[in-house]
N, CA, C and O atoms as a Tripos MOL2 file, in Angstrom:
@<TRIPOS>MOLECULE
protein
  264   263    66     0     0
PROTEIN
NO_CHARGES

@<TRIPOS>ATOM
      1 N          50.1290   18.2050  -49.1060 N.3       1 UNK1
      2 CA         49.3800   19.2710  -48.4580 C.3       1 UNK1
      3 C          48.4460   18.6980  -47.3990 C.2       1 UNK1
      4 O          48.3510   19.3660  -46.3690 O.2       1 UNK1
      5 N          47.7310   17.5540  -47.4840 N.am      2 UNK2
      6 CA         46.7880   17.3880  -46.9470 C.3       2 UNK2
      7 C          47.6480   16.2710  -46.0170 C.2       2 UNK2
      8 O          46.8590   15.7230  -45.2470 O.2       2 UNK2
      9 N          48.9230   15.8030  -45.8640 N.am      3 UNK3
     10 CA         49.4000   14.7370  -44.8940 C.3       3 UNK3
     11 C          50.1020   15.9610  -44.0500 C.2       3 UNK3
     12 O          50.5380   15.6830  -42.9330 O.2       3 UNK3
     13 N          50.2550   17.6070  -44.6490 N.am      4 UNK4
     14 CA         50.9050   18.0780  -43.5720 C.3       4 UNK4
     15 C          49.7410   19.2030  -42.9350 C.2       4 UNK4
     16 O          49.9550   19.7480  -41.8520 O.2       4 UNK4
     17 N          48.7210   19.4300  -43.5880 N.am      5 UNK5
     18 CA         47.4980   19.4720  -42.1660 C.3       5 UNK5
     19 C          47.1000   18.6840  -41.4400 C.2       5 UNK5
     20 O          46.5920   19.1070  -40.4010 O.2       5 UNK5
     21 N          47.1520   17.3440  -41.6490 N.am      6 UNK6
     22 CA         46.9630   16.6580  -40.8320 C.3       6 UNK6
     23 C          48.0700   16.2620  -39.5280 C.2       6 UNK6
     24 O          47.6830   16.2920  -38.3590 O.2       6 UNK6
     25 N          49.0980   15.9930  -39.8000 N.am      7 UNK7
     26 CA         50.2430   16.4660  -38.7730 C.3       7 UNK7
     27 C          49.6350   17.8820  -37.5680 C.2       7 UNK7
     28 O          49.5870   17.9730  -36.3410 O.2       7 UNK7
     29 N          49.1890   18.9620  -38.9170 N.am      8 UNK8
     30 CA         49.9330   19.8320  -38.0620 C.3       8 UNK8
     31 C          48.2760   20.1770  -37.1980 C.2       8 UNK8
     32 O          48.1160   21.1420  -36.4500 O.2       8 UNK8
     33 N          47.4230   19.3700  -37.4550 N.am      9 UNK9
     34 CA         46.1600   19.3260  -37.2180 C.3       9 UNK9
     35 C          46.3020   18.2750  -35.3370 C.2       9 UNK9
     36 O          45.8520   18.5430  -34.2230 O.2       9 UNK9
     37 N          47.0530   17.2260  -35.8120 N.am     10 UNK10
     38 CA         47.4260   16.0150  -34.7840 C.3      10 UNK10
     39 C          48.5250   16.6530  -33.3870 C.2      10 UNK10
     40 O          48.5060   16.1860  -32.2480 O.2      10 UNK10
     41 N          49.4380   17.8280  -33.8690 N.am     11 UNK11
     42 CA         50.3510   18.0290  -33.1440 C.3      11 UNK11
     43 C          49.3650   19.1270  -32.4140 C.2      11 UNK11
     44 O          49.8470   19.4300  -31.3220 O.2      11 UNK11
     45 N          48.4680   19.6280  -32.6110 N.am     12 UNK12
     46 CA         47.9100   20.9950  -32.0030 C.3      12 UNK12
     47 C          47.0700   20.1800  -31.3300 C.2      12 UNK12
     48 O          47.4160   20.2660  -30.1520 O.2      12 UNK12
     49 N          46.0110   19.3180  -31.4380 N.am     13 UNK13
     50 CA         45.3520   18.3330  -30.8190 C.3      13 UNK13
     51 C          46.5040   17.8260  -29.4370 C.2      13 UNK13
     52 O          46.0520   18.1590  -28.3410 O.2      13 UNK13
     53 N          47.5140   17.2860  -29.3900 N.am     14 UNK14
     54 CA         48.3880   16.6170  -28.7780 C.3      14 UNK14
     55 C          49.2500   17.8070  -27.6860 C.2      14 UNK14
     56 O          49.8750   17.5720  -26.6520 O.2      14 UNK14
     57 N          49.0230   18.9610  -28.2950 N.am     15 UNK15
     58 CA         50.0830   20.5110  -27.3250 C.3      15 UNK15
     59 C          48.7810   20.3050  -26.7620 C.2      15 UNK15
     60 O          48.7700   19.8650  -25.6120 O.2      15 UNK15
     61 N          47.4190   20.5790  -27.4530 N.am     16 UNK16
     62 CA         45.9860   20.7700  -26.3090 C.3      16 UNK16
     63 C          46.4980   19.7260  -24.9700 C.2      16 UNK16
     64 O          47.0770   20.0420  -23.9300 O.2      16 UNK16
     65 N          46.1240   18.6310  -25.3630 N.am     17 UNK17
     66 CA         46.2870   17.4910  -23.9740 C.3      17 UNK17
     67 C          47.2730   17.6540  -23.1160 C.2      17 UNK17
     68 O          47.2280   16.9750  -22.0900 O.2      17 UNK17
     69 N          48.6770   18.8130  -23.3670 N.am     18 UNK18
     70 CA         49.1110   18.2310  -22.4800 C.3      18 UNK18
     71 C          49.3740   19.8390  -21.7010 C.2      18 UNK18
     72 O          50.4500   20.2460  -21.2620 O.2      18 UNK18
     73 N          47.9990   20.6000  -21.6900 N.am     19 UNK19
     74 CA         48.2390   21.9020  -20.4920 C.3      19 UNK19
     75 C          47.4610   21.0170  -19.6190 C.2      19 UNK19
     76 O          46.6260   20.1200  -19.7370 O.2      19 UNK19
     77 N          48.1510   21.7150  -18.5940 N.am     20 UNK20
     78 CA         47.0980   21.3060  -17.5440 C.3      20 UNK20
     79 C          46.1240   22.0560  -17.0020 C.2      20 UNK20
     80 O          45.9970   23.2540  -17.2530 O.2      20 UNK20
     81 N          45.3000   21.3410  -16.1490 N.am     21 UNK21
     82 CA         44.0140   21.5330  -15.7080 C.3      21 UNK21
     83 C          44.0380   21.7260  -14.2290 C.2      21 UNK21
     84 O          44.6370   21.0210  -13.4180 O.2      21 UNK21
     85 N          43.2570   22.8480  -13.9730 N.am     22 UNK22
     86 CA         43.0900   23.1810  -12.3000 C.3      22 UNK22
     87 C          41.9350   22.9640  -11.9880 C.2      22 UNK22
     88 O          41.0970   23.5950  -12.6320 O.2      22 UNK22
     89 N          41.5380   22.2140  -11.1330 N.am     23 UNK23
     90 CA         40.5020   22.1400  -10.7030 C.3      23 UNK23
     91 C          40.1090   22.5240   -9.0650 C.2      23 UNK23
     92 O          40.5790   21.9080   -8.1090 O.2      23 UNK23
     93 N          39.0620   23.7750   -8.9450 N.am     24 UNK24
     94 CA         39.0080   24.6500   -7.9370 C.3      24 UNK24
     95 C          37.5480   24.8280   -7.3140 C.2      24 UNK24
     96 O          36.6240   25.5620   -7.6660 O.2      24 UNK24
     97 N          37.6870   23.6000   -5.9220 N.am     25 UNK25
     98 CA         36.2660   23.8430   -5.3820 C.3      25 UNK25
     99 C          35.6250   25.0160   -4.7940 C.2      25 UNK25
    100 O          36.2440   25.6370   -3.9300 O.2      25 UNK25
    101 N          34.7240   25.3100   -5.0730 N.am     26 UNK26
    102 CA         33.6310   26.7210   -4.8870 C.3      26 UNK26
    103 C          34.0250   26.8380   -3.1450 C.2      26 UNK26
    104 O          34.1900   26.0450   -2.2180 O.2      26 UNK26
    105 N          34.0640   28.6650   -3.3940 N.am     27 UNK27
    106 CA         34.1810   29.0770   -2.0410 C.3      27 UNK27
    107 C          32.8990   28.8190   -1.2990 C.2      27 UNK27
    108 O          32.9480   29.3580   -0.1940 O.2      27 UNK27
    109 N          31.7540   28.1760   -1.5180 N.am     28 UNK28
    110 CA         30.5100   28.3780   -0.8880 C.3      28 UNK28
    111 C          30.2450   26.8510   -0.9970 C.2      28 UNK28
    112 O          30.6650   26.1900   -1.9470 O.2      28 UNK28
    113 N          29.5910   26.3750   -0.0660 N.am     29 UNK29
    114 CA         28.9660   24.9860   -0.4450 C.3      29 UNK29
    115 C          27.7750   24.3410   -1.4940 C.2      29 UNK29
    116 O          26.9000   25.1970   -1.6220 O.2      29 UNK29
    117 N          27.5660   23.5410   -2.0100 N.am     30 UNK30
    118 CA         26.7680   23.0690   -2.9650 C.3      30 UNK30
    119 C          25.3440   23.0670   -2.4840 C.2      30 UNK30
    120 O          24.9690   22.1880   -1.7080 O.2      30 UNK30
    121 N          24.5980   23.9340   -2.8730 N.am     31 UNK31
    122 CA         23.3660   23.6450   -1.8400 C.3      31 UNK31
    123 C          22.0550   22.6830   -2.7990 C.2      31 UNK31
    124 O          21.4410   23.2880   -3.6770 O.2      31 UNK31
    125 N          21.8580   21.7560   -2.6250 N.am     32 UNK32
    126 CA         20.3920   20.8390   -3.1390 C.3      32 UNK32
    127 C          18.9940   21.2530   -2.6490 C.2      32 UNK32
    128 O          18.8850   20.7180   -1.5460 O.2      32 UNK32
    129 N          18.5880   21.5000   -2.7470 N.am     33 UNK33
    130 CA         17.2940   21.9390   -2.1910 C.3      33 UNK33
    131 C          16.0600   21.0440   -2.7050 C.2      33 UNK33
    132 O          15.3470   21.3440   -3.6630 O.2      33 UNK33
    133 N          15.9130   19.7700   -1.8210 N.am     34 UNK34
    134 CA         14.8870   19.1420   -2.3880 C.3      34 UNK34
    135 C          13.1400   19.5300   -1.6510 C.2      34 UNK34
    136 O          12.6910   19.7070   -0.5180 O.2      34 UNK34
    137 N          12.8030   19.5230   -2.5110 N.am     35 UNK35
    138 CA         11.1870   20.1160   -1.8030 C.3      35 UNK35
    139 C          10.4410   18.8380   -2.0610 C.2      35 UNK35
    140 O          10.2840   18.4670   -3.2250 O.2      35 UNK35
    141 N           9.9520   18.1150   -1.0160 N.am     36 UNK36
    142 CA          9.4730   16.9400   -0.8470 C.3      36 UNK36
    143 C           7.6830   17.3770   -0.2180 C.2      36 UNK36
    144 O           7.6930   17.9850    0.8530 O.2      36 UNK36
    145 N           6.5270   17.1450   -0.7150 N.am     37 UNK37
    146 CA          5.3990   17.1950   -0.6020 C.3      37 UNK37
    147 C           5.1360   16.0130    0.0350 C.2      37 UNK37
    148 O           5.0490   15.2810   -0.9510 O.2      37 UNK37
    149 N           4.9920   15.4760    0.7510 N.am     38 UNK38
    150 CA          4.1530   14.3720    1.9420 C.3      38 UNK38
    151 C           3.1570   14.9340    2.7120 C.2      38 UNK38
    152 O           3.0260   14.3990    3.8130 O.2      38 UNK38
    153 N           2.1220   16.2160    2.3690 N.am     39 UNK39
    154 CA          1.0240   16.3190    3.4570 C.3      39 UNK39
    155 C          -0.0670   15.5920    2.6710 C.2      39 UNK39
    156 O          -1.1700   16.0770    2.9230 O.2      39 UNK39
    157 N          -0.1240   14.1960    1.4660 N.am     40 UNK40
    158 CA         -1.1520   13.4030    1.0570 C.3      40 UNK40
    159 C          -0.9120   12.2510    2.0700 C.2      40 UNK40
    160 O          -1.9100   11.8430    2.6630 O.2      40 UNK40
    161 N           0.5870   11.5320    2.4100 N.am     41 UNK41
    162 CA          0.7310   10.8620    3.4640 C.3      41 UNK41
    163 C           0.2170   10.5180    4.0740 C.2      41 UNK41
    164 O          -0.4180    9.4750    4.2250 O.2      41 UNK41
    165 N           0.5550   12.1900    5.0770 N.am     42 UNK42
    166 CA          0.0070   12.4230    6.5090 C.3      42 UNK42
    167 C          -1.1090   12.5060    6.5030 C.2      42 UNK42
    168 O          -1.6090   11.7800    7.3620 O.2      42 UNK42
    169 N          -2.0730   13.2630    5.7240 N.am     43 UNK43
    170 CA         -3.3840   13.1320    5.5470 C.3      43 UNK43
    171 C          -4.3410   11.7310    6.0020 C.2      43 UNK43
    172 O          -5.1320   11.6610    6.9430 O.2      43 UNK43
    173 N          -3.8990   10.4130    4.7690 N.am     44 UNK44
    174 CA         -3.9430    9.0430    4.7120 C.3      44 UNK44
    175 C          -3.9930    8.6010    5.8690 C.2      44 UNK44
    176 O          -4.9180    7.8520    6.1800 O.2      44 UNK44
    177 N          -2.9490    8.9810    6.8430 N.am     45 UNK45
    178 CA         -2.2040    8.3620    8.4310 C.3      45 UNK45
    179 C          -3.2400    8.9610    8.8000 C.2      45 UNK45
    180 O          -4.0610    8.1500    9.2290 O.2      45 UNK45
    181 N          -3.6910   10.2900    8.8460 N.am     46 UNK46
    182 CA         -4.8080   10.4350    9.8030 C.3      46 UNK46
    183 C          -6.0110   10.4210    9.5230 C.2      46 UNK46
    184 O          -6.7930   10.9700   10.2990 O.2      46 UNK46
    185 N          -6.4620    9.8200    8.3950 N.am     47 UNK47
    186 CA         -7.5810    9.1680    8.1660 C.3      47 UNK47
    187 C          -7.5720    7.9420    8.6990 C.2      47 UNK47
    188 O          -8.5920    7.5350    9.2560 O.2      47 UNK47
    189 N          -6.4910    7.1910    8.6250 N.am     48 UNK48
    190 CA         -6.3020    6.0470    8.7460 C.3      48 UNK48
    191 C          -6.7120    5.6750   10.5000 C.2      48 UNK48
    192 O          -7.3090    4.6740   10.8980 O.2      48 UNK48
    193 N          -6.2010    6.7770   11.3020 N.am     49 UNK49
    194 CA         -6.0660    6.8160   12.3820 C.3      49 UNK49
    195 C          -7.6060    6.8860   13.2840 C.2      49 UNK49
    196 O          -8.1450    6.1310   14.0930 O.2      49 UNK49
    197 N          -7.8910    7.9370   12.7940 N.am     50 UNK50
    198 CA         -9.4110    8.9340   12.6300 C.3      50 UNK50
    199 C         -10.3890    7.6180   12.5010 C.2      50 UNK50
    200 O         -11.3120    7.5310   13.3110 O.2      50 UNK50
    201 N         -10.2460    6.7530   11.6670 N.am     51 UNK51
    202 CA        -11.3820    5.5170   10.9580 C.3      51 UNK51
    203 C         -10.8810    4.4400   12.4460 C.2      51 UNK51
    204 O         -11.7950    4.1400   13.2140 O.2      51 UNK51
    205 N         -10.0560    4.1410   12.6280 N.am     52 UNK52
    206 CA         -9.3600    3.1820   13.5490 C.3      52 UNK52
    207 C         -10.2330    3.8090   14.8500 C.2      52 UNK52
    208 O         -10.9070    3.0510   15.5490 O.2      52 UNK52
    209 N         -10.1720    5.0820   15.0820 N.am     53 UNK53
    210 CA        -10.4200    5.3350   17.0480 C.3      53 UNK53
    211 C         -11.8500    5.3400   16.7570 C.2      53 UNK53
    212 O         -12.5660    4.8970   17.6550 O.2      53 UNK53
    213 N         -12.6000    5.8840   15.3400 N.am     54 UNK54
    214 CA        -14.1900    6.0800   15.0480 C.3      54 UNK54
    215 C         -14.7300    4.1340   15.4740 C.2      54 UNK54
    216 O         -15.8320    3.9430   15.9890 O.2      54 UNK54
    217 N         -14.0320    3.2480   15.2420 N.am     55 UNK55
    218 CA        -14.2100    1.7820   14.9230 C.3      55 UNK55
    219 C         -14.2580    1.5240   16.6120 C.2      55 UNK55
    220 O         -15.2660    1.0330   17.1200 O.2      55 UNK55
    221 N         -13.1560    1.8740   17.3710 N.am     56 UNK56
    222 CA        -12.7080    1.4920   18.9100 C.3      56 UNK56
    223 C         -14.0820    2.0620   19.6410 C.2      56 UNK56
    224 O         -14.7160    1.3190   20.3900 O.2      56 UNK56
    225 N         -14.3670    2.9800   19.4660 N.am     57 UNK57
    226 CA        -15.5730    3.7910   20.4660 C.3      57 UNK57
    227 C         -16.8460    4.3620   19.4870 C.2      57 UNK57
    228 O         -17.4120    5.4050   19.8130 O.2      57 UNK57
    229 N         -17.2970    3.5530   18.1610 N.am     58 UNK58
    230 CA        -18.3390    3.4290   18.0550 C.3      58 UNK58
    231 C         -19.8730    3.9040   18.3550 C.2      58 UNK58
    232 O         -20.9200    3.9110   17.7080 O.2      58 UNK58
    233 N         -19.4480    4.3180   19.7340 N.am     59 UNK59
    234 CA        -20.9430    4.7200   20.0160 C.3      59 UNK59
    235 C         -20.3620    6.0570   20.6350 C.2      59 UNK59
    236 O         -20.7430    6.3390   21.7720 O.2      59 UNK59
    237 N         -19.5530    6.8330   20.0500 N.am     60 UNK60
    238 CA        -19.6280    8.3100   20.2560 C.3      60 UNK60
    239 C         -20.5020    8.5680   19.6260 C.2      60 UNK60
    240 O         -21.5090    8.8760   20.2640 O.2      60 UNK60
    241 N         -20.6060    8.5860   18.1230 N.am     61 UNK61
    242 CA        -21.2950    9.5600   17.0770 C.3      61 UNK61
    243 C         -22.3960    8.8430   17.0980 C.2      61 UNK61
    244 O         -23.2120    9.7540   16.9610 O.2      61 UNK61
    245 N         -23.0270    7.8720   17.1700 N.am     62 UNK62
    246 CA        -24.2650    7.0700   17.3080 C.3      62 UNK62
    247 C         -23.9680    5.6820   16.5290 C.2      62 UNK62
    248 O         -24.8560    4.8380   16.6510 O.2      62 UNK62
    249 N         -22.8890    5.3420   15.7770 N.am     63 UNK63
    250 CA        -22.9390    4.9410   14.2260 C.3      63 UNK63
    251 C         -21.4880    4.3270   14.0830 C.2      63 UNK63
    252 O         -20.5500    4.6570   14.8090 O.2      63 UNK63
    253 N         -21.4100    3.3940   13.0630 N.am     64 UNK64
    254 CA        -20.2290    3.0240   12.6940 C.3      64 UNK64
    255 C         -19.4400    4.0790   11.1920 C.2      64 UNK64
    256 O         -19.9860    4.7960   10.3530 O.2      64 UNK64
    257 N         -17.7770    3.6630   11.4520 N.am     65 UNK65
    258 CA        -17.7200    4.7110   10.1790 C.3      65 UNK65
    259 C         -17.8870    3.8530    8.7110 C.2      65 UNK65
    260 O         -18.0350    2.6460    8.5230 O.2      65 UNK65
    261 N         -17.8140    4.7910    7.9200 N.am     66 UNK66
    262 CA        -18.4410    3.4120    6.2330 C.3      66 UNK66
    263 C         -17.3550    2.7040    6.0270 C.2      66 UNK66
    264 O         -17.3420    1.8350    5.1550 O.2      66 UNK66
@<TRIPOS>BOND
     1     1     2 1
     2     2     3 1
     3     3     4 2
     4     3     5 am
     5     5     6 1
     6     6     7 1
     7     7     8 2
     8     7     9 am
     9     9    10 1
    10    10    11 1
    11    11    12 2
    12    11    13 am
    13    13    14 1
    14    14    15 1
    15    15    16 2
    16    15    17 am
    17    17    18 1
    18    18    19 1
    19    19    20 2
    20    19    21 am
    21    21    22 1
    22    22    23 1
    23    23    24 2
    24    23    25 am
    25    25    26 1
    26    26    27 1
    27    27    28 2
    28    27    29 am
    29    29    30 1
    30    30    31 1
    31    31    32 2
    32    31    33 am
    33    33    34 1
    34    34    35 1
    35    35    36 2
    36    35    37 am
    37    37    38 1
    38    38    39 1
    39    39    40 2
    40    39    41 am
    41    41    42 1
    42    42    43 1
    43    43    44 2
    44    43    45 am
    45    45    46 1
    46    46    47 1
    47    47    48 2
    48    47    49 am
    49    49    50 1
    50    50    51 1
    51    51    52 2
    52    51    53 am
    53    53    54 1
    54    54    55 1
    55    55    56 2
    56    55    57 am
    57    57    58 1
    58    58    59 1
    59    59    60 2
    60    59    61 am
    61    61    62 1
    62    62    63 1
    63    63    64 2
    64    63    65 am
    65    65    66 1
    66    66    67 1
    67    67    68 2
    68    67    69 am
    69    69    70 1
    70    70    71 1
    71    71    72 2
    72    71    73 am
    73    73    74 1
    74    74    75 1
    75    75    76 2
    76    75    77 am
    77    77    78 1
    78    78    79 1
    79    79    80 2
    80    79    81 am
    81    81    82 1
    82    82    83 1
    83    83    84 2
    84    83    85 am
    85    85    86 1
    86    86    87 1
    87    87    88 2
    88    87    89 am
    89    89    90 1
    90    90    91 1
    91    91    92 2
    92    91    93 am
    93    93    94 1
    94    94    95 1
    95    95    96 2
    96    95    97 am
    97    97    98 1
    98    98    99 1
    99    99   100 2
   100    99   101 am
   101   101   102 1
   102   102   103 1
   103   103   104 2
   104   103   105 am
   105   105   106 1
   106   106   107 1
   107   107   108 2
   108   107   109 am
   109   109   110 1
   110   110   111 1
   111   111   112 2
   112   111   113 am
   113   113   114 1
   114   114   115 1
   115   115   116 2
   116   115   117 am
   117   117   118 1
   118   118   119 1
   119   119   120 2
   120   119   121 am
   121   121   122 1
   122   122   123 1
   123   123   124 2
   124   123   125 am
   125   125   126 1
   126   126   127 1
   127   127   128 2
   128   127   129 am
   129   129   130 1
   130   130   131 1
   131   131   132 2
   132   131   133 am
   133   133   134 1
   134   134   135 1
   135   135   136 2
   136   135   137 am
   137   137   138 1
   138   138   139 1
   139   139   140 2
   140   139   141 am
   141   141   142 1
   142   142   143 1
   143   143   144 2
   144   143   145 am
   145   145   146 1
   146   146   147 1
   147   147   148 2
   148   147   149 am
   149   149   150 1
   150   150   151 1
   151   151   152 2
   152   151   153 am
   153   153   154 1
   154   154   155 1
   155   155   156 2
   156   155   157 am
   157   157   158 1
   158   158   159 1
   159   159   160 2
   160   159   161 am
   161   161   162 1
   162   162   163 1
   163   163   164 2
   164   163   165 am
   165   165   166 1
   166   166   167 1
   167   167   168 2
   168   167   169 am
   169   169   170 1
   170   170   171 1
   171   171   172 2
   172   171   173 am
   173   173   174 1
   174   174   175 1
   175   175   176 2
   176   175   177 am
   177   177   178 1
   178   178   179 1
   179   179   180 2
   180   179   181 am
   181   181   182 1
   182   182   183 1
   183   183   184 2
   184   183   185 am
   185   185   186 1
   186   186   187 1
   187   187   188 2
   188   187   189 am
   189   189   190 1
   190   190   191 1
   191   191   192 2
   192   191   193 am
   193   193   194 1
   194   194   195 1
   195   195   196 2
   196   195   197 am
   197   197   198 1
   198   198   199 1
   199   199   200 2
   200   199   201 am
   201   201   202 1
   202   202   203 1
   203   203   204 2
   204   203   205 am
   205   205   206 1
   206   206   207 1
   207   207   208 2
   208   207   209 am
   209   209   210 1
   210   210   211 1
   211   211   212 2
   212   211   213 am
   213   213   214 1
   214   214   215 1
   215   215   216 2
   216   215   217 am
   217   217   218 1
   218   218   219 1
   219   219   220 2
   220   219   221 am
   221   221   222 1
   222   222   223 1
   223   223   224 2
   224   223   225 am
   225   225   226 1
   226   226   227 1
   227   227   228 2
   228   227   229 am
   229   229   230 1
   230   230   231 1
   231   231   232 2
   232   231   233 am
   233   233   234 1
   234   234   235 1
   235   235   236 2
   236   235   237 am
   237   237   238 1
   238   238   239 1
   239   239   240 2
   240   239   241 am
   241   241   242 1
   242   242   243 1
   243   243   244 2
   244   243   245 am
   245   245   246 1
   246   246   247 1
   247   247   248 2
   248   247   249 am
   249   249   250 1
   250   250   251 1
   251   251   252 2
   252   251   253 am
   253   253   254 1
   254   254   255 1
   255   255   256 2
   256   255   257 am
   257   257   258 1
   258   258   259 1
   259   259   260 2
   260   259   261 am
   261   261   262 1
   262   262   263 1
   263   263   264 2
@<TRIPOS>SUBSTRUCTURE
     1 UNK1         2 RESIDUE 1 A UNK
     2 UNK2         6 RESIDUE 1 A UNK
     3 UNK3        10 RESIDUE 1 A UNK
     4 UNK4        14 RESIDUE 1 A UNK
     5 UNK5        18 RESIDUE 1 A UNK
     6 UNK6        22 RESIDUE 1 A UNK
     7 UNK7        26 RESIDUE 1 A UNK
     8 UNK8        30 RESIDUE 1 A UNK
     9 UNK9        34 RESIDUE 1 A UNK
    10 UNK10       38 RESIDUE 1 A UNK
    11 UNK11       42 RESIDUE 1 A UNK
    12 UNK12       46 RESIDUE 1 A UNK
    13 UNK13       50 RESIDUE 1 A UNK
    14 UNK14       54 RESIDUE 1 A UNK
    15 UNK15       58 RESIDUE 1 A UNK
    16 UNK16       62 RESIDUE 1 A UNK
    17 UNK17       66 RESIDUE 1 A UNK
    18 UNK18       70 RESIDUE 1 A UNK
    19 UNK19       74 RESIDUE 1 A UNK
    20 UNK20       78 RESIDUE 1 A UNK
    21 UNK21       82 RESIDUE 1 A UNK
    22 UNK22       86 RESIDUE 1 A UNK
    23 UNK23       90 RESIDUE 1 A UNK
    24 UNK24       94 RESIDUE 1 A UNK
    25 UNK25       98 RESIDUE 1 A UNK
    26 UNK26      102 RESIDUE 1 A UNK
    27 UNK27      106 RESIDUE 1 A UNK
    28 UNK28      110 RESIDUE 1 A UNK
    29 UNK29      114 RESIDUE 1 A UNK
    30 UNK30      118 RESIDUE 1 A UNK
    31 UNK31      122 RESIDUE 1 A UNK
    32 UNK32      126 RESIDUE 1 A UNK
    33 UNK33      130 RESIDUE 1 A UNK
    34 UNK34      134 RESIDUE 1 A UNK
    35 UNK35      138 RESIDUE 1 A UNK
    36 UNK36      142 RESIDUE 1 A UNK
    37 UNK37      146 RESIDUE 1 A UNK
    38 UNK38      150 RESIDUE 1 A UNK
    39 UNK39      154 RESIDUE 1 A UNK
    40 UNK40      158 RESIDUE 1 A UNK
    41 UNK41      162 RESIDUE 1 A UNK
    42 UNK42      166 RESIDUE 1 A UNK
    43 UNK43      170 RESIDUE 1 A UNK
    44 UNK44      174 RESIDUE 1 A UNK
    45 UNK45      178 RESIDUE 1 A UNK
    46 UNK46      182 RESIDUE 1 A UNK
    47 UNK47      186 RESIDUE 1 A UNK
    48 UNK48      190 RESIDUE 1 A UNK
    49 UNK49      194 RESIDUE 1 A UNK
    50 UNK50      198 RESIDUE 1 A UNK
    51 UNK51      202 RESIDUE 1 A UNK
    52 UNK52      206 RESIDUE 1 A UNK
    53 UNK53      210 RESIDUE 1 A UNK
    54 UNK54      214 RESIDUE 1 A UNK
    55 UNK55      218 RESIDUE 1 A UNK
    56 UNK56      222 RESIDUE 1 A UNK
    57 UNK57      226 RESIDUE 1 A UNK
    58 UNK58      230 RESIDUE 1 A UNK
    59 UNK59      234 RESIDUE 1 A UNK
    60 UNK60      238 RESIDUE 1 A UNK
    61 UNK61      242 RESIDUE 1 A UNK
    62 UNK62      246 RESIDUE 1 A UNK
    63 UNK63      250 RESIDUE 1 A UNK
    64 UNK64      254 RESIDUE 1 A UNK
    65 UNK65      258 RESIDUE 1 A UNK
    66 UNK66      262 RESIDUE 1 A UNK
């Protein structure tokens, strides 16, 4: 009993594998949508920038920057 469920367990396993498979790319394209935050960056860059021209011409504001 139990060597012919297993057969008949192995042969249904073995009909599975051998339908085949369609594989069907989407009528629409894959869309990713990454949302990337960089205005701390840009910020940085123009501090960075801001401290640099405050350093070059010095005697606008009266003062150096800290």
């Amino acid at each position: 009993m139990r060597a012919h469920l297993l057969t008949s367990l192995g042969a249904a396993i073995f009909a599975a594998g051998c339908i085949p498979v369609q594989i069907q790319a989407p009528d629409e394209p894959i869309e990713i949508n990454l949302n990337v935050n960089i205005r701390q960056e840009v910020i940085v860059r123009l501090e960075r920038d801001a401290a640099e021209l405050l350093d070059q011409n010095s005697d606008l504001f009266g003062g150096t920057t800290p």
